[in-house]
C-alpha positions as CSV (number, residue, x, y, z in Angstrom):
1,X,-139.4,-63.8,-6.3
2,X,-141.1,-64.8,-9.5
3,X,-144.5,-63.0,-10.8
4,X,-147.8,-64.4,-9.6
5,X,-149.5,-66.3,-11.9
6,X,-152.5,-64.1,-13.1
7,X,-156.3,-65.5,-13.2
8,X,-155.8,-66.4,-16.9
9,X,-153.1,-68.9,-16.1
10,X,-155.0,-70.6,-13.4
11,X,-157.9,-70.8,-15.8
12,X,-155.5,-72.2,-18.6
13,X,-154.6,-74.7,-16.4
14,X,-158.1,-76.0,-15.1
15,X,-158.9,-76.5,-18.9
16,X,-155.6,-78.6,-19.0
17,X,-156.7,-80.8,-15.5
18,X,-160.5,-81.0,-17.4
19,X,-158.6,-81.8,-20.2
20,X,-156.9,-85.0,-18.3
21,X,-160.2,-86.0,-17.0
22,X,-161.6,-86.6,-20.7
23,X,-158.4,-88.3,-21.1
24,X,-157.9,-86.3,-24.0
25,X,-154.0,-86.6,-23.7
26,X,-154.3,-90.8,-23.9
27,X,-156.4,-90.6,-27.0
28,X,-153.5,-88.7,-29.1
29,X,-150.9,-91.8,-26.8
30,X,-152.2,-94.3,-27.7
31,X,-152.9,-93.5,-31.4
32,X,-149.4,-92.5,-32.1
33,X,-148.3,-95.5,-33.5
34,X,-150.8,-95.3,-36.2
35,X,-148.8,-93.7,-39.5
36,X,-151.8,-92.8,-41.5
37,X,-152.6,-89.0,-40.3
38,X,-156.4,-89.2,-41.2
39,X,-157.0,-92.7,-39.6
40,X,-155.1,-91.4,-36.7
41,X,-157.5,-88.1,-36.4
42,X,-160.7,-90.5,-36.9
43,X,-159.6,-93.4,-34.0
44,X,-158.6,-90.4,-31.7
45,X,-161.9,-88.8,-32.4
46,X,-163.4,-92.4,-31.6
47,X,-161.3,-92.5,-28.6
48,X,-162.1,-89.5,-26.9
49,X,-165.8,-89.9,-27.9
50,X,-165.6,-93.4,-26.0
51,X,-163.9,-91.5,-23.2
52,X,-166.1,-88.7,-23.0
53,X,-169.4,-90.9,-23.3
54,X,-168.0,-93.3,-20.2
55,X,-167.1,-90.3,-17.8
56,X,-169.6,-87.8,-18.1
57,X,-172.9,-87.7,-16.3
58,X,-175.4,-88.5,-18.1
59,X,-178.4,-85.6,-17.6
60,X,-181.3,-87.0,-16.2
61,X,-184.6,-86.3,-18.2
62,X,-187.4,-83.7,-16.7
63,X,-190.5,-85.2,-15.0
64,X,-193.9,-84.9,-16.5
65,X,-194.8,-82.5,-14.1
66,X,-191.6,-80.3,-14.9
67,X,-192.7,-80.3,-18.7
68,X,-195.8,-79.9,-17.7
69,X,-194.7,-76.3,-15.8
70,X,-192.4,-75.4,-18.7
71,X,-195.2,-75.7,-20.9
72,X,-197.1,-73.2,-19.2
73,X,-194.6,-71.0,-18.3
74,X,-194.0,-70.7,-22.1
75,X,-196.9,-70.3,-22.8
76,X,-197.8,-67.2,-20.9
77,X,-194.7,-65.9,-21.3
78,X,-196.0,-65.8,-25.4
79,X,-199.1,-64.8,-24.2
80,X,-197.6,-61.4,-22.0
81,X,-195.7,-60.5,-25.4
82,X,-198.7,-60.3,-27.5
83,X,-200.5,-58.6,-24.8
84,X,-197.7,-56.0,-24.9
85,X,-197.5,-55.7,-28.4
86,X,-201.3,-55.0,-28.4
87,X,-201.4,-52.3,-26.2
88,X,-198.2,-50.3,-27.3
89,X,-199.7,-50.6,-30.7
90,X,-203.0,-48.5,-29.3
91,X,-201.0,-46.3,-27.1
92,X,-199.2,-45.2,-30.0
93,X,-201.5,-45.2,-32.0
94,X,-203.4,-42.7,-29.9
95,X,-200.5,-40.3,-29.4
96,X,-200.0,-40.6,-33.3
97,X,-203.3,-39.7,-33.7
98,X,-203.7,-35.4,-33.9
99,X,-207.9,-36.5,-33.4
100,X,-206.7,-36.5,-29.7
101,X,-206.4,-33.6,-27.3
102,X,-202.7,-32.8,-26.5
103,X,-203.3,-34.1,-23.2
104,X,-204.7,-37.1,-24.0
105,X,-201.8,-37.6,-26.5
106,X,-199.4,-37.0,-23.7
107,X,-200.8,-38.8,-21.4
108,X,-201.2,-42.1,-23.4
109,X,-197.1,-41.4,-24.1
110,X,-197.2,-41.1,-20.4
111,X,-198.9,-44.6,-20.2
112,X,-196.4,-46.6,-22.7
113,X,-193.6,-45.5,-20.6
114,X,-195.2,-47.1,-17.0
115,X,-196.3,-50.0,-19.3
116,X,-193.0,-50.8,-20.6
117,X,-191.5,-50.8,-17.3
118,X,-193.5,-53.0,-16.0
119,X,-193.5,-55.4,-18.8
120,X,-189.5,-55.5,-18.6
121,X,-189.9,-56.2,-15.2
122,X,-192.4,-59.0,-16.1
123,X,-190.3,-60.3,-18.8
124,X,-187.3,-60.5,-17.0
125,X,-189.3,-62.6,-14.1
126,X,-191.0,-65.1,-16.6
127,X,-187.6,-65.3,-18.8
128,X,-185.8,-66.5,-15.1
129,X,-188.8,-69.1,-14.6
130,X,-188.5,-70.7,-18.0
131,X,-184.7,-70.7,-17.4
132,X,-185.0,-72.5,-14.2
133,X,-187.4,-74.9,-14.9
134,X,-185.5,-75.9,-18.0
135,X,-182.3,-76.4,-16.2
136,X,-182.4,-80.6,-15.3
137,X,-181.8,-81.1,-11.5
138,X,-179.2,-83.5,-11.4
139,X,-177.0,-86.1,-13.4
140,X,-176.7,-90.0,-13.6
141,X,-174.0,-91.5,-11.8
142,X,-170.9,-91.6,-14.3
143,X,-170.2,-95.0,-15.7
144,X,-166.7,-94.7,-14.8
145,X,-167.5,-95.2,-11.4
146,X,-169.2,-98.2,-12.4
147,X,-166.8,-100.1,-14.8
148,X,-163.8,-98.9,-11.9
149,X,-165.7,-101.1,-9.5
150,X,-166.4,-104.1,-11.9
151,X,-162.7,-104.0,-12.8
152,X,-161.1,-103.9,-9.4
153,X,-163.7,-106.9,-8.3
154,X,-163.5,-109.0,-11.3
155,X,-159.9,-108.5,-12.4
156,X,-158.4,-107.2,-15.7
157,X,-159.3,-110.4,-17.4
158,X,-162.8,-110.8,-16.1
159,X,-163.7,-107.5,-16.9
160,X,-162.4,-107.4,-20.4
161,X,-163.8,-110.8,-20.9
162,X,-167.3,-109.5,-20.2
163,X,-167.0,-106.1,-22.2
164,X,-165.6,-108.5,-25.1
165,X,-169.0,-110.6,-24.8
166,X,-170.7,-107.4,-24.7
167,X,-169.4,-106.2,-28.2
168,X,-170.0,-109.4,-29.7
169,X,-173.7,-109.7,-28.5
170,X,-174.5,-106.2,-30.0
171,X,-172.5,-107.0,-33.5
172,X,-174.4,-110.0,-33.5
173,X,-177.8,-108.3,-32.7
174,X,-176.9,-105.9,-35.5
175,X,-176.1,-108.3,-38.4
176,X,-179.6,-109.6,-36.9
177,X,-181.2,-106.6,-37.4
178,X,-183.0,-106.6,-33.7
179,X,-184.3,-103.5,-32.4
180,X,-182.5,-103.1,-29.3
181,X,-179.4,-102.4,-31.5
182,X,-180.3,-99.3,-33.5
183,X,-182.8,-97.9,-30.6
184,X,-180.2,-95.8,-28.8
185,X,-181.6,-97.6,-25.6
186,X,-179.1,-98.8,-22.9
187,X,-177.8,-102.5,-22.8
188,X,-178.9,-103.9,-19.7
189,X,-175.1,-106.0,-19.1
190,X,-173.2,-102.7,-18.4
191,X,-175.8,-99.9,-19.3
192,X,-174.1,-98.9,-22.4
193,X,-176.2,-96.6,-24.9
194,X,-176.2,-97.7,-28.7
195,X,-174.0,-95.0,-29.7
196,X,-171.3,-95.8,-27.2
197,X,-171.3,-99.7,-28.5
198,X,-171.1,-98.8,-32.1
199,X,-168.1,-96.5,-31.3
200,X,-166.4,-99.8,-29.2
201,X,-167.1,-102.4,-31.6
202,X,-165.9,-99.8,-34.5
203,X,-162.5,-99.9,-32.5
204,X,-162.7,-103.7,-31.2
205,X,-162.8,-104.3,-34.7
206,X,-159.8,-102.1,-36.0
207,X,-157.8,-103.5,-32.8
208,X,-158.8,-104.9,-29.6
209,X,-155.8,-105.1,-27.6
210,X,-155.4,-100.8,-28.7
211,X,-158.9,-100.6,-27.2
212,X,-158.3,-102.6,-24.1
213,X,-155.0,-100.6,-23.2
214,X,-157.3,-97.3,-23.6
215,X,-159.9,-98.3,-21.8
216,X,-157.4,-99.5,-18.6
217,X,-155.8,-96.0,-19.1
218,X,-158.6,-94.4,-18.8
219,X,-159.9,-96.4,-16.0
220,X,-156.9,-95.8,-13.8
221,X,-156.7,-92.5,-14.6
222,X,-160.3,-91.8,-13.6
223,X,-159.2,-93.8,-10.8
224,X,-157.2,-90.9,-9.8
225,X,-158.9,-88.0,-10.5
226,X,-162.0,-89.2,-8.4
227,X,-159.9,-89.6,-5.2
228,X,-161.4,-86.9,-3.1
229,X,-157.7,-86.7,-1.2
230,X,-155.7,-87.0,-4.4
231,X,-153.9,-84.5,-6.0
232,X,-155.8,-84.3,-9.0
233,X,-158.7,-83.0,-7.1
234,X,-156.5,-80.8,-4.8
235,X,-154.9,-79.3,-7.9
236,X,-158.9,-78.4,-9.3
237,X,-159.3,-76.7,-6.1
238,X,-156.6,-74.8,-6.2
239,X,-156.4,-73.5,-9.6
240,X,-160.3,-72.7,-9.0
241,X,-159.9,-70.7,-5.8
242,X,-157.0,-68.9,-7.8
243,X,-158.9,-68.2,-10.8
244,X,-162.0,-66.8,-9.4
245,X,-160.8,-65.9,-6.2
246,X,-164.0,-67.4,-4.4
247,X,-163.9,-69.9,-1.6
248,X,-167.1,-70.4,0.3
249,X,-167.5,-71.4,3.3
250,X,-170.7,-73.8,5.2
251,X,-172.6,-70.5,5.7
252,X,-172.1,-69.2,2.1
253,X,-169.5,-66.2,2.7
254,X,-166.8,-66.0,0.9
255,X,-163.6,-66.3,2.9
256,X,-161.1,-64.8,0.1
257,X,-159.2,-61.8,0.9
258,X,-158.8,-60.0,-2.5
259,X,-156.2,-57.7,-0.8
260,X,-154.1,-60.3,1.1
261,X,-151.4,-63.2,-1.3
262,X,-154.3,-65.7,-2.5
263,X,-152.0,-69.2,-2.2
264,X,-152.1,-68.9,1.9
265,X,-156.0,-68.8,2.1
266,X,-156.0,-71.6,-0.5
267,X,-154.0,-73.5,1.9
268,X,-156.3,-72.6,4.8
269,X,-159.4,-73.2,3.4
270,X,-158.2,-76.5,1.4
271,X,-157.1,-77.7,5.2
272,X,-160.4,-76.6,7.0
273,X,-162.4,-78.4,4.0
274,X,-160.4,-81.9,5.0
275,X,-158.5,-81.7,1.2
276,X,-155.7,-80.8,2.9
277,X,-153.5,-82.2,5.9
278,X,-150.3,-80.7,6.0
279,X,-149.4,-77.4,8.2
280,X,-149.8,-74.3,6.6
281,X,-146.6,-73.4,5.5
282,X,-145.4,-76.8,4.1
283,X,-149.3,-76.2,2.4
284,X,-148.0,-73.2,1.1
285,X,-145.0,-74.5,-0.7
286,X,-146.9,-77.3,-1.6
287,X,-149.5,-75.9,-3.7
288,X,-146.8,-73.0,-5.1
289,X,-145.0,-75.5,-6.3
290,X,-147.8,-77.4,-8.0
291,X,-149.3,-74.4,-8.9
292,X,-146.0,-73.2,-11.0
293,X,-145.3,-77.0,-12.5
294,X,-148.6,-77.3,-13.7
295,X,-148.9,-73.8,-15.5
296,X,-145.4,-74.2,-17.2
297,X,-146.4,-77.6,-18.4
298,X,-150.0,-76.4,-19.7
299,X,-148.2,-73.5,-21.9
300,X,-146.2,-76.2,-22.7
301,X,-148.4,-78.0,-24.2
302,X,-150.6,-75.4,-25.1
303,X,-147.9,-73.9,-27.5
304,X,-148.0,-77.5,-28.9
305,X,-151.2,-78.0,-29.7
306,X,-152.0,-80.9,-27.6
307,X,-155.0,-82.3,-25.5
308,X,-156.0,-78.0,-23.9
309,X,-156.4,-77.0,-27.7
310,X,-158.7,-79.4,-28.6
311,X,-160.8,-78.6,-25.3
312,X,-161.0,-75.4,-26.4
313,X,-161.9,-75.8,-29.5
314,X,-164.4,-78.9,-29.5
């Protein structure tokens, strides 16, 4: 029986399926023709920026109110350290001092020691509340989701027909110098941001018919990995589980084994989570042979260079 595959290999290979979600593996496709090696490097670098731009969440901005609470919290988190820096600067100042009794001395030493405690306790409570009230609380939809909809409902032709109009509008606005077109704000049509147009009318003007077979690429493939019972996702779950050997269940607990083979409580837990429907042991040999293919064909690739390089590297 071969060697199980260690926690790095599971991790190499979640970079690779990440690495598939960004599409970074169709950028470097369908710029091979291209002969010139530094237009190649500068349209995949357009590509996957287009690719990245359309799949990933957009953040969604803090409320007043949460900048309102940052602000404060900030602010007397500045405020503790000058208090602190004030009084360590007496206390020592006291003990330095040989105008003092021994005692006194001591005890002020005595004094900076509680102090200090309790300021690194303090620290390390305000330093958690300005961390959490700058994390943002959730994402924007993707706009793959979006443009996946509008193409199955409209058709390939409809939808490309639309994105074409889109393009031309904002060339059009920009030769015109309007606002709306070096503003950064979204275009109402299909919510693009300025950024993301100036990168598609960049390629729509280098060649549409490369950008259109991208962007259909992409779309299927995002297609695929959103499938909540596709093997895309299954494969994420699996290589997770494997990697960090945590799988949670409703109540929180943590149902790995650390002791026991991890593949057969993957297969167990995958099943009871609905991701997975066959019986254990055909699970089992299911995910052990996905689990092998896809970390051969990462090193694979990752001895190449390809698409898990540049994830680790941009």
């Amino acid at each position: 029986m071969g060697k199980s595959a260690s926690a790095e290999d599971h991790e190499l290979a979640g970079r690779f399926l990440a690495a598939e979600e960004l599409c970074l593996d169709l950028a470097s496709k369908y710029t091979s023709t291209i002969t010139d090696n530094e237009k190649r490097r500068k349209v995949q670098d357009h590509f996957r920026a287009i690719a990245g731009a359309l799949y990933c969440g957009r953040l969604k901005r803090r409320s007043l109110f949460q900048r309102v609470m940052l602000t404060e919290a900030v602010q007397r988190f500045r405020k503790s350290r000058h208090e602190e820096e004030r009084w360590e600067s007496d206390l020592l100042a006291v003990y330095g001092d040989p105008q003092y009794s021994l005692d006194r001395r001591r005890a002020a030493l005595q004094e900076l020691e509680r102090f200090r405690k309790e300021w690194e306790q303090l620290e390390e409570q305000q330093y958690d509340e300005i961390v959490r009230l700058s994390l943002v609380t959730g994402c924007h939809s993707s706009r793959s989701l979006r443009l996946i909809r509008r193409l199955k409902r409209d058709g390939p032709d409809k939808f490309f027909d639309r994105l074409d109009s889109v393009i031309r509008r904002y060339l059009k606005a920009k030769l015109g110098g309007a606002p709306w077109a070096s503003s950064g704000k979204p275009d109402t049509l299909l919510g693009f941001s300025t950024s993301l147009l100036q990168l598609l009318a960049l390629e729509w003007l280098r060649d549409k018919d490369a950008l259109w077979r991208f962007l259909e690429a992409c779309l299927s493939r995002w297609e695929a990995v959103s499938d909540p019972n596709g093997i895309h996702y299954q494969n994420v779950l699996m290589h997770n589980v494997c990697e960090t050997r945590i799988a949670l269940d409703a109540k929180g607990n943590n149902l790995v084994d650390p002791k026991t083979k991890i593949l057969p409580q993957v297969a167990v837990w995958m099943k009871g989570i609905g991701a997975f429907s066959e019986s254990n042991q055909s699970a089992v040999d299911c995910l052990r042979q996905r689990s092998s293919r896809n970390i051969r064909k990462v090193k694979a690739e990752f001895e190449n260079k390809s698409s898990v390089t540049d994830l680790g590297t941009n």
